[in-house]
ZAMIPA-643057 format. One record per residue (C-alpha): residue number from 0; residue in three letters; x, y, z. Coordinates in nm, 3 decimals, m for minus. Layout:
residues N
NUM / Ala / X / Y / Z
...
//
This chain:
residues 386
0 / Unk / 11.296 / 9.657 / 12.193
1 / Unk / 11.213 / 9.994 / 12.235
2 / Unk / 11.148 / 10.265 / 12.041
3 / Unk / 11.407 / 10.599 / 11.999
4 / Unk / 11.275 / 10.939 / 11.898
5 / Unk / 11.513 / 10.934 / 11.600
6 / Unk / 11.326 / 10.619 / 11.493
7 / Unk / 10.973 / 10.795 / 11.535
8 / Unk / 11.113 / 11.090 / 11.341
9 / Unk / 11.233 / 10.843 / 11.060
10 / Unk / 10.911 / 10.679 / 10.992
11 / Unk / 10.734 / 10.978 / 10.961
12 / Unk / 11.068 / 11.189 / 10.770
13 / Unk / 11.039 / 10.902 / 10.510
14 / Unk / 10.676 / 10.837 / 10.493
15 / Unk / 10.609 / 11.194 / 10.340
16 / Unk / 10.364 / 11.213 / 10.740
17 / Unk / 10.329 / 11.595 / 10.643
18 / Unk / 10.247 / 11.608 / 10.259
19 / Unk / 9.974 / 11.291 / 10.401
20 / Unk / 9.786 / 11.470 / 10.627
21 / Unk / 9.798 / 11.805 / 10.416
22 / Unk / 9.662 / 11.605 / 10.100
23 / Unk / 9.301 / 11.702 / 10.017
24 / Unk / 9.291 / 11.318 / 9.895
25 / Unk / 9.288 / 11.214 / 10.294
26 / Unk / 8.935 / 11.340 / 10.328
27 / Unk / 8.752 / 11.144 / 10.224
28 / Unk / 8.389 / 11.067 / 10.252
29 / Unk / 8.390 / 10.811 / 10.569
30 / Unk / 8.681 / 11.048 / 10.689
31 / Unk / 8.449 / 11.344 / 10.719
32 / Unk / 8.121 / 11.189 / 10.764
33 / Unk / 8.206 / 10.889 / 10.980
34 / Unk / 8.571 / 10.899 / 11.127
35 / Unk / 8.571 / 11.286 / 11.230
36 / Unk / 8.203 / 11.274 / 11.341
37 / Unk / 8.306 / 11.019 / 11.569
38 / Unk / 8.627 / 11.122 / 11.725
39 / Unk / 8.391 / 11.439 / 11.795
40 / Unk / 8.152 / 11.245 / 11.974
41 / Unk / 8.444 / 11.073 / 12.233
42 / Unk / 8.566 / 11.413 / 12.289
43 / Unk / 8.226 / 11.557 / 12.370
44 / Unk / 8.172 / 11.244 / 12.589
45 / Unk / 8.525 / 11.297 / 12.739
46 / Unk / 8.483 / 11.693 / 12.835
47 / Unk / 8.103 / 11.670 / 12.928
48 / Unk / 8.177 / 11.406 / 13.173
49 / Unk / 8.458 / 11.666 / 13.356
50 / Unk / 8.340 / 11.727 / 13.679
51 / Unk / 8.393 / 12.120 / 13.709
52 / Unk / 8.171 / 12.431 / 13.741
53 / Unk / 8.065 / 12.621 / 13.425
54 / Unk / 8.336 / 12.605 / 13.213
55 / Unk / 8.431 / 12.943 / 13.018
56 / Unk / 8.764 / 12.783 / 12.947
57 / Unk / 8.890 / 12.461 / 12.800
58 / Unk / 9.300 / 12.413 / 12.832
59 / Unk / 9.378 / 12.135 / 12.638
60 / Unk / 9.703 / 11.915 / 12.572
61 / Unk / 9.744 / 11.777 / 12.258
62 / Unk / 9.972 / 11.481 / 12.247
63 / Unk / 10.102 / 11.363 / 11.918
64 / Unk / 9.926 / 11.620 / 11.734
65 / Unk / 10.066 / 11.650 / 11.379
66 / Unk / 9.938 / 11.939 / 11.190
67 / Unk / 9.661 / 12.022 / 11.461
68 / Unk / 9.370 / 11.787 / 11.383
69 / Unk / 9.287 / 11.756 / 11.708
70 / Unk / 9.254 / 12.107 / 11.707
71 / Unk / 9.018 / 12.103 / 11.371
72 / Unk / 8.753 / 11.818 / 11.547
73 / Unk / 8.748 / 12.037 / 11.928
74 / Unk / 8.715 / 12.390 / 11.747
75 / Unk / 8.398 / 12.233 / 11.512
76 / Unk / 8.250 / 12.038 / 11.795
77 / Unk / 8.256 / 12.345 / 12.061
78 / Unk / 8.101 / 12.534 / 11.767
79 / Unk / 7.840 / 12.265 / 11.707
80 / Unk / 7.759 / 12.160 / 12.054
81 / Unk / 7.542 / 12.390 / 12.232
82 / Unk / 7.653 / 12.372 / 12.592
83 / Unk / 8.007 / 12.405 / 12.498
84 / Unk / 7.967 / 12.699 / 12.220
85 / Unk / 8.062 / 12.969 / 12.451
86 / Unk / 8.360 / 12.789 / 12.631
87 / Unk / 8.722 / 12.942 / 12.535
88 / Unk / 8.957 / 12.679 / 12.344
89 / Unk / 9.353 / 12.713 / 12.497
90 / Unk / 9.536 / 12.429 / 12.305
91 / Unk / 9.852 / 12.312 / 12.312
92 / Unk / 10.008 / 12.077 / 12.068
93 / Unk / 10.320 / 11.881 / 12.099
94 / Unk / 10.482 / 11.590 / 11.843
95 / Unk / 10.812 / 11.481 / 11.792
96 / Unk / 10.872 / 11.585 / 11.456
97 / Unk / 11.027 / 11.892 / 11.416
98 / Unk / 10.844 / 11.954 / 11.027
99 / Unk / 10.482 / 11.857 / 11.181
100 / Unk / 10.502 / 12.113 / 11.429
101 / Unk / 10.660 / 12.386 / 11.176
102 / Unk / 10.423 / 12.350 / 10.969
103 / Unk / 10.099 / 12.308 / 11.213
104 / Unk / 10.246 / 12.685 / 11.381
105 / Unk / 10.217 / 12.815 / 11.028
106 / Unk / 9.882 / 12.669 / 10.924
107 / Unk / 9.749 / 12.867 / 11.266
108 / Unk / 9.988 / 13.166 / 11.262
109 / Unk / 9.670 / 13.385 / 11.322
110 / Unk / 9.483 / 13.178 / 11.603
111 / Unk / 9.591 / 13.367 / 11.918
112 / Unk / 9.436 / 13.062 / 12.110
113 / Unk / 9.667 / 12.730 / 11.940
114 / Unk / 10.084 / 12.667 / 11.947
115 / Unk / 10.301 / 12.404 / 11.859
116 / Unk / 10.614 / 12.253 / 12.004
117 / Unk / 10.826 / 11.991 / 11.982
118 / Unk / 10.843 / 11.721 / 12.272
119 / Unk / 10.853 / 11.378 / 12.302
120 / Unk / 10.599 / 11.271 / 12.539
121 / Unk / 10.860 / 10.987 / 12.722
122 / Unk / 11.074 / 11.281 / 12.837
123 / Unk / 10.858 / 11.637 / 12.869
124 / Unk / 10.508 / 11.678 / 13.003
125 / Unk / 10.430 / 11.979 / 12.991
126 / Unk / 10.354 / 12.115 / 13.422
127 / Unk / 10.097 / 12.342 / 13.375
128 / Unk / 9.729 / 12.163 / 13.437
129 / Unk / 9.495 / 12.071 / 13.151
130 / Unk / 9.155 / 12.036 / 13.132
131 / Unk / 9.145 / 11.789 / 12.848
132 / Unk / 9.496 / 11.532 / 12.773
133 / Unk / 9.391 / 11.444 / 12.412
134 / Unk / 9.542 / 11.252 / 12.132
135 / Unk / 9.376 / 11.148 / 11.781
136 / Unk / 9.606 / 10.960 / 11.479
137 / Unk / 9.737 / 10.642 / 11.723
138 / Unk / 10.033 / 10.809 / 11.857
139 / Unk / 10.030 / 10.622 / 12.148
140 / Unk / 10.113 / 10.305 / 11.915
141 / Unk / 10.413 / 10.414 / 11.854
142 / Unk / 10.509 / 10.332 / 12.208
143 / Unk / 10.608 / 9.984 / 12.357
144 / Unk / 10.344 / 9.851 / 12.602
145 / Unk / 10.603 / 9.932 / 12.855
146 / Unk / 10.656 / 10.292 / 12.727
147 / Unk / 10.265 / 10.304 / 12.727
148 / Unk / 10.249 / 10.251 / 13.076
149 / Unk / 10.574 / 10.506 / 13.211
150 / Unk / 10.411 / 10.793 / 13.010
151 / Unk / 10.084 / 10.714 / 13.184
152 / Unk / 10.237 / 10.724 / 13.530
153 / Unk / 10.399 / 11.028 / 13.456
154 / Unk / 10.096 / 11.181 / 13.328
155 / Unk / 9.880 / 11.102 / 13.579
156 / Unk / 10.173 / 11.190 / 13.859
157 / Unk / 10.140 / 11.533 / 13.710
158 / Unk / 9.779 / 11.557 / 13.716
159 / Unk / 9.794 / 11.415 / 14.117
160 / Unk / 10.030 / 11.724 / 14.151
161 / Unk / 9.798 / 11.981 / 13.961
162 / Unk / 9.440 / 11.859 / 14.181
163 / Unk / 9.238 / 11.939 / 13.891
164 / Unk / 8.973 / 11.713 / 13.731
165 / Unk / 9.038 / 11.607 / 13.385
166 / Unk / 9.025 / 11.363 / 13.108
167 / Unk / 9.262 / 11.125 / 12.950
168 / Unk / 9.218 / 11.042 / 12.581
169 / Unk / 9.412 / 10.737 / 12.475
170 / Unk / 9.450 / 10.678 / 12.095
171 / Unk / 9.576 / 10.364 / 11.992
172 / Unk / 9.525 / 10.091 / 11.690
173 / Unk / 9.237 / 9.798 / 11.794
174 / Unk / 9.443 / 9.468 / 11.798
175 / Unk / 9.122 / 9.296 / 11.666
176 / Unk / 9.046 / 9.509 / 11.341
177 / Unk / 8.964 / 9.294 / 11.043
178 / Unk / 9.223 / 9.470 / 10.867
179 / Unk / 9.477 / 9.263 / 11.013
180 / Unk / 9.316 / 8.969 / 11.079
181 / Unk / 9.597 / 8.761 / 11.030
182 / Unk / 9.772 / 8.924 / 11.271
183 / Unk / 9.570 / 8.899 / 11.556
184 / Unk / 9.750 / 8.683 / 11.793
185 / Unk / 10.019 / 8.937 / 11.821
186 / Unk / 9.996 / 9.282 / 12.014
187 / Unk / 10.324 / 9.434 / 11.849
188 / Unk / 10.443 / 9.373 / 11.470
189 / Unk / 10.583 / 9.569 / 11.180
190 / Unk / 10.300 / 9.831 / 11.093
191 / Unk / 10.358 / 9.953 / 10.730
192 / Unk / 10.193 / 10.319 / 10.698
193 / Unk / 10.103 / 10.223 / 10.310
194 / Unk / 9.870 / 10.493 / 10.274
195 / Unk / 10.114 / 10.757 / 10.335
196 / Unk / 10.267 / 10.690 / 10.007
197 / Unk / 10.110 / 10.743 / 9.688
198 / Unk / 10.371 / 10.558 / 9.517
199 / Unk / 10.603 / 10.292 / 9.638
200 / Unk / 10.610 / 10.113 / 10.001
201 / Unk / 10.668 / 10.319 / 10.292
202 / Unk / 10.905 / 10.168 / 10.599
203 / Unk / 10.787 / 9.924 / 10.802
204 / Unk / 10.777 / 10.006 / 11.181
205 / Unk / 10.693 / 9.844 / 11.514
206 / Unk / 10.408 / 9.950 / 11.652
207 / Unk / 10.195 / 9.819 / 11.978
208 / Unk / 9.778 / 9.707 / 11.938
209 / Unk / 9.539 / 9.697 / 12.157
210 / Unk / 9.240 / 9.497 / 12.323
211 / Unk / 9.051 / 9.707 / 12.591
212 / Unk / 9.142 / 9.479 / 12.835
213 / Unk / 9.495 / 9.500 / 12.762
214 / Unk / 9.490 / 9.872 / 12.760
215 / Unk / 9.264 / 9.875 / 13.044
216 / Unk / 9.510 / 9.658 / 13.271
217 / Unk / 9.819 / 9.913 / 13.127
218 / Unk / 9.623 / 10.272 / 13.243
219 / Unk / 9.522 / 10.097 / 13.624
220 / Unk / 9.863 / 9.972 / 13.659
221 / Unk / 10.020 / 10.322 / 13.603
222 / Unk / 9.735 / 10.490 / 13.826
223 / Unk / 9.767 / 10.256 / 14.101
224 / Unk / 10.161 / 10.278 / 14.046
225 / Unk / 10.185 / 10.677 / 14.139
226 / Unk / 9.818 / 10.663 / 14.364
227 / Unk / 9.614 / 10.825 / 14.127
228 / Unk / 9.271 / 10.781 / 14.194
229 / Unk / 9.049 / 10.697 / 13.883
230 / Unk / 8.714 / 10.827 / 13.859
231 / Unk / 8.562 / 10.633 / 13.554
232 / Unk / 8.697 / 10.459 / 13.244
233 / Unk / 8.539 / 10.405 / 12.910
234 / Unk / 8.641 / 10.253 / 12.572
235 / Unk / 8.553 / 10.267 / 12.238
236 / Unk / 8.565 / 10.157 / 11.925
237 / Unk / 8.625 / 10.361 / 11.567
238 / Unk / 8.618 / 10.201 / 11.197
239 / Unk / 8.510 / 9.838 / 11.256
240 / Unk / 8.463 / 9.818 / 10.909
241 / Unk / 8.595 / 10.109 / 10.698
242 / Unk / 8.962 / 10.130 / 10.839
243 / Unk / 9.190 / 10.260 / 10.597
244 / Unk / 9.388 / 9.893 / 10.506
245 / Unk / 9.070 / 9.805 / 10.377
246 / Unk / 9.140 / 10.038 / 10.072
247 / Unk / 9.507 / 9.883 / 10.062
248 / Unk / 9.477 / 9.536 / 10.164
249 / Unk / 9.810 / 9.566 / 10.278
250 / Unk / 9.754 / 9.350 / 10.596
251 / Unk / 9.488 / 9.142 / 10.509
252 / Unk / 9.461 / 9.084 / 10.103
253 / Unk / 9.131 / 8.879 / 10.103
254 / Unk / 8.955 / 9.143 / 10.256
255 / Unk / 8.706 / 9.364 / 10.038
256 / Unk / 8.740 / 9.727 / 9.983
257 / Unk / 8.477 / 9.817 / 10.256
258 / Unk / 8.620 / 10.162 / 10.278
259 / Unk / 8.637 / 10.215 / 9.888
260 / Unk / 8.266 / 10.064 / 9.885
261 / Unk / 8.128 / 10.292 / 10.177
262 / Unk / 8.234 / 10.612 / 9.989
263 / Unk / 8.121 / 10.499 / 9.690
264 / Unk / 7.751 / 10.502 / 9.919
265 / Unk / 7.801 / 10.839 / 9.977
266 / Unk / 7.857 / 10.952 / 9.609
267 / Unk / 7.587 / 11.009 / 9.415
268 / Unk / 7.797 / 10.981 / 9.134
269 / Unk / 7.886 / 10.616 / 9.200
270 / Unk / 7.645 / 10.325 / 9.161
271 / Unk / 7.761 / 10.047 / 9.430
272 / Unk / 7.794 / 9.663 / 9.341
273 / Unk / 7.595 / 9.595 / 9.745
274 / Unk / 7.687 / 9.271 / 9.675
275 / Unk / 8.074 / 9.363 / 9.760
276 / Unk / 7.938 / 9.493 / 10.087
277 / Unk / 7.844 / 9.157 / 10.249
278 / Unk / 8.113 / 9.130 / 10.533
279 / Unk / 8.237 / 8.779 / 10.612
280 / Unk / 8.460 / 8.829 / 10.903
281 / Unk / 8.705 / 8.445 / 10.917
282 / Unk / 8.735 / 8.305 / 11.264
283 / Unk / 9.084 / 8.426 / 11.365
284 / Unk / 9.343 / 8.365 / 11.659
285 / Unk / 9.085 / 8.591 / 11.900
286 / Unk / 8.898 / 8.524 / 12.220
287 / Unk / 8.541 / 8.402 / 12.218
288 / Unk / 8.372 / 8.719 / 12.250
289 / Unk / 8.562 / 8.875 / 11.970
290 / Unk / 8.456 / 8.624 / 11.774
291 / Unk / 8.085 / 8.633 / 11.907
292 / Unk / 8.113 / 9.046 / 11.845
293 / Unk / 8.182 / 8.950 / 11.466
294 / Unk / 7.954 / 8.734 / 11.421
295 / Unk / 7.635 / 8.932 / 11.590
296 / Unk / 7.770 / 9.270 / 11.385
297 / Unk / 7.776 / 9.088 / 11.052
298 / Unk / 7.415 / 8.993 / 11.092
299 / Unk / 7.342 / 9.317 / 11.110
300 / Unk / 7.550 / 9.484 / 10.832
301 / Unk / 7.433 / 9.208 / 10.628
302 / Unk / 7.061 / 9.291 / 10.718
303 / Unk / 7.060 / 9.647 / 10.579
304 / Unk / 7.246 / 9.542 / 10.252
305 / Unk / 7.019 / 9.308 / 10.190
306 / Unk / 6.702 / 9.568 / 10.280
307 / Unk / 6.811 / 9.786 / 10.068
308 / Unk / 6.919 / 9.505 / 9.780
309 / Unk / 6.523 / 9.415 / 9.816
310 / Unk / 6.401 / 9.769 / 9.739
311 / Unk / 6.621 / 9.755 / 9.421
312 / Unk / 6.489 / 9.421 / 9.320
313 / Unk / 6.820 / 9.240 / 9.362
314 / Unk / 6.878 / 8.902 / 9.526
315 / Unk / 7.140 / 8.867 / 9.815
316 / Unk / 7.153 / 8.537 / 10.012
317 / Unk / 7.149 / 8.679 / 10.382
318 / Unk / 7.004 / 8.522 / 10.703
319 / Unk / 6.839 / 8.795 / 10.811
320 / Unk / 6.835 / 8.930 / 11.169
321 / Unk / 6.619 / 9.159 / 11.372
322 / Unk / 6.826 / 9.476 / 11.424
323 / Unk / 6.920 / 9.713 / 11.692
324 / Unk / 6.640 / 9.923 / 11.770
325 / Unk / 6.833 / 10.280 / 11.730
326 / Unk / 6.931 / 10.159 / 11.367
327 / Unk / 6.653 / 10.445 / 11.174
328 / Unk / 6.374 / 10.272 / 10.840
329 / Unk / 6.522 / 10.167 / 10.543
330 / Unk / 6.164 / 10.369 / 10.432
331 / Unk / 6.208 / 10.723 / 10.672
332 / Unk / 6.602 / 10.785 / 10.573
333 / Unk / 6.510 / 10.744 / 10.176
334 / Unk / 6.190 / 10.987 / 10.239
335 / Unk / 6.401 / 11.211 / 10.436
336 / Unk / 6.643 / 11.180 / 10.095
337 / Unk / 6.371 / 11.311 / 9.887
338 / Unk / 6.462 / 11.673 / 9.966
339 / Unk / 6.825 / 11.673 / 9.834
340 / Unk / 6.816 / 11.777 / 9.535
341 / Unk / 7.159 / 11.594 / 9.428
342 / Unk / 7.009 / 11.307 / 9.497
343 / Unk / 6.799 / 11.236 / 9.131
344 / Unk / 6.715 / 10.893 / 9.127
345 / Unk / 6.559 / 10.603 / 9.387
346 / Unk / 6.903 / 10.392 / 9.355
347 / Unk / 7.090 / 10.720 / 9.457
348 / Unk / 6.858 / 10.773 / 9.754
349 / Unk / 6.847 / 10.431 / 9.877
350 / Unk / 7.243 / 10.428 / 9.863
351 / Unk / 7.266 / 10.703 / 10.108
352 / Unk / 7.018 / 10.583 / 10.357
353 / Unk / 7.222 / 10.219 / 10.362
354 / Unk / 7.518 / 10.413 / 10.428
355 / Unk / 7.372 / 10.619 / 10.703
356 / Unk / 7.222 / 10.321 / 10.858
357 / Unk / 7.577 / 10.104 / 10.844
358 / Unk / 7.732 / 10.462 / 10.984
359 / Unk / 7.485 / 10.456 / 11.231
360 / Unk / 7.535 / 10.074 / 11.334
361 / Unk / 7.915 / 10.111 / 11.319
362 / Unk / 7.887 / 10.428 / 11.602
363 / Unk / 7.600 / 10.299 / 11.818
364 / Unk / 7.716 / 9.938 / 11.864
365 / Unk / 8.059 / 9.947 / 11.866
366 / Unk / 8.178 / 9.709 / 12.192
367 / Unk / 8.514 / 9.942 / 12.290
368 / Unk / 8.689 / 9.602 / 12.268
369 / Unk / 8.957 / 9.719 / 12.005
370 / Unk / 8.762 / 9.562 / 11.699
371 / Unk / 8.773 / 9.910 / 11.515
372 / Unk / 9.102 / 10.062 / 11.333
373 / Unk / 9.130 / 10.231 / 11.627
374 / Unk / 9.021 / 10.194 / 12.059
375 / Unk / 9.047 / 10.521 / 12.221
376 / Unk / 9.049 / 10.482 / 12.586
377 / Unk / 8.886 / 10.749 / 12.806
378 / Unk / 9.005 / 10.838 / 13.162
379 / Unk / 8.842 / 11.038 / 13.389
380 / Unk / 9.061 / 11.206 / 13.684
381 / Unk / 8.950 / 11.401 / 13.968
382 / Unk / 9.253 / 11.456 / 14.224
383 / Unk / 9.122 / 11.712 / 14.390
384 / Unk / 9.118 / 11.581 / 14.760
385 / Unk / 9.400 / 11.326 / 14.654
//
């Protein structure tokens, strides 16, 4: 069945979308320290990996963009990333609903450089060329596979027309996210936006989840369907472990609050029960190397909890494994913790190196299989002598 723009608008009309992503309450510490830090890093790997001369100038098309977080990450990343601090951001957002993109052209009233407008992606592409075709939130999910792969071959018709390189950034919810373990032998159900809602249960919609092959097999079909000559391809993987629904256990109810559990890491504050932290992914309806991807990553996870359980002289029954070499010493991140002053105690110190090192084992061995909350895609175009 697919998918009308009134029912898009509905979801988000009767979710309270707007009043969501406005709340301070949505940032919270693995949003800012681990979720945005991330989506930065795919975009920086997306528009390094451009093949064009010195850029001065980075037009981007925002699809799906809501109040303009896309805009938020690429403004703080071309501020933060040295060979991209003196290009030029010219962004364009578009989203279906009419109250997102009111309110995102208010929020940037002054910025000479960002606009809004309201488009639904199935019928209006916007002609002009892009450097950058971004999207961050899933709104790709919203689509049917089938929808997935017409907006694709219209996309990439127009950029065969324009004969300009670019990149593709494909946001969409992992099928395989422990979050909804029960649910992964399907690719489509009834997604219930829980946390949009502070009180009360928000309205169930379809939406579409991915594997990478799956996705994969969706963007070649639409290149190959309209000639479109792909360049490279890349997937990865966000939130393995802190997606959202593990805070609501709306999907998957015997599922600890990894999220909850992560931030309480990162508050000083907060002393953490690490015992609540030992993840125990159950053998699901997946293939064998999801299962095998599981099973490798929970050695590790479990490794550093029980490291750091050691240090403060409590006992945690974990086979132990030897871990990825880029994961940083229990013994340098709590040194390196001495300086903050915040930080007043040894449990306080050790708390923030564990979460460091599970933030560091969550972004540098992730698989890009669609075992996190979400699997962005990457696409790189270069139609130039197409």
């Amino acid at each position: 069945m697919n998918v009308t723009s009134d029912d898009i608008k509905a979801v988000y009309e009767e979710s309270n979308a707007t009043q969501h992503y406005l709340s301070p309450n949505r940032k919270d510490n693995v949003k800012v320290y681990w979720e945005e830090a991330f989506s930065r890093f795919v975009f920086k790997q997306a528009i390094l990996s451009i093949d064009t001369p010195a850029r001065e100038k980075l037009r981007v098309l925002d699809v799906g963009a809501g109040i303009g977080d896309g805009y938020t990450l690429l403004s703080d990343l071309l501020a933060q990333e040295p060979s991209l601090d003196k290009c030029n951001l010219d962004y364009l957002g578009i989203d279906i609903s009419p109250e997102m993109v009111e309110t995102a052209n208010n929020l940037y009233k002054n910025n000479t450089n960002v606009r809004f407008e309201q488009a639904d992606i199935r019928k209006q592409i916007p002609e002009s060329p892009f450097d950058l075709y971004l999207s961050c939130g899933v709104p790709y999910s919203h689509l049917t596979h089938e929808e997935l792969e017409t907006v694709l071959k219209i996309l990439f018709e127009r950029i065969l027309k324009n004969q300009s390189p670019c990149a593709v950034v494909i946001d969409v919810l992992g099928r395989y996210s422990i979050e909804w373990q029960p649910h992964w032998s399907e690719s489509r159900w009834n997604y219930n936006m829980s946390f949009f809602k502070s009180e009360g249960e928000a309205k169930p919609t379809l939406m579409s989840f991915y594997s990478h092959e799956h996705l994969e097999k969706i963007i070649r079909n639409a290149a190959s369907e309209v000639n479109c000559p792909i360049k490279n391809l890349a997937f990865f993987d966000r939130s393995i472990v802190v997606g959202r629904h593990t805070s609501t256990g709306a999907f998957n109810r015997e599922l600890p609050k990894y999220r909850n559990l992560v931030n309480s890491l990162l508050d000083p504050n907060q002393e953490t029960d690490l015992n609540q932290l030992i993840l125990r992914v159950e053998s699901g309806d997946a293939p064998e190397y999801i299962i095998k991807f599981f099973h490798q990553f929970s050695g590790w996870w479990n490794t550093i909890i029980a490291e750091a359980a050691e240090l403060l002289n409590e006992s945690l029954e974990v086979n132990r494994v030897q871990l990825p070499a880029n994961i940083e010493s229990l013994d340098v991140l709590i040194k390196q913790n001495l300086a903050n002053s915040v930080l007043t105690n040894d449990r306080q110190r050790i708390e923030l190196a564990v979460a460091k090192r599970l933030q560091q084992l969550e972004q540098t061995c992730e698989p890009g299989y669609g075992v996190g909350h979400d699997l962005f895609g990457v696409v790189w175009l270069d139609t130039r002598n197409s």
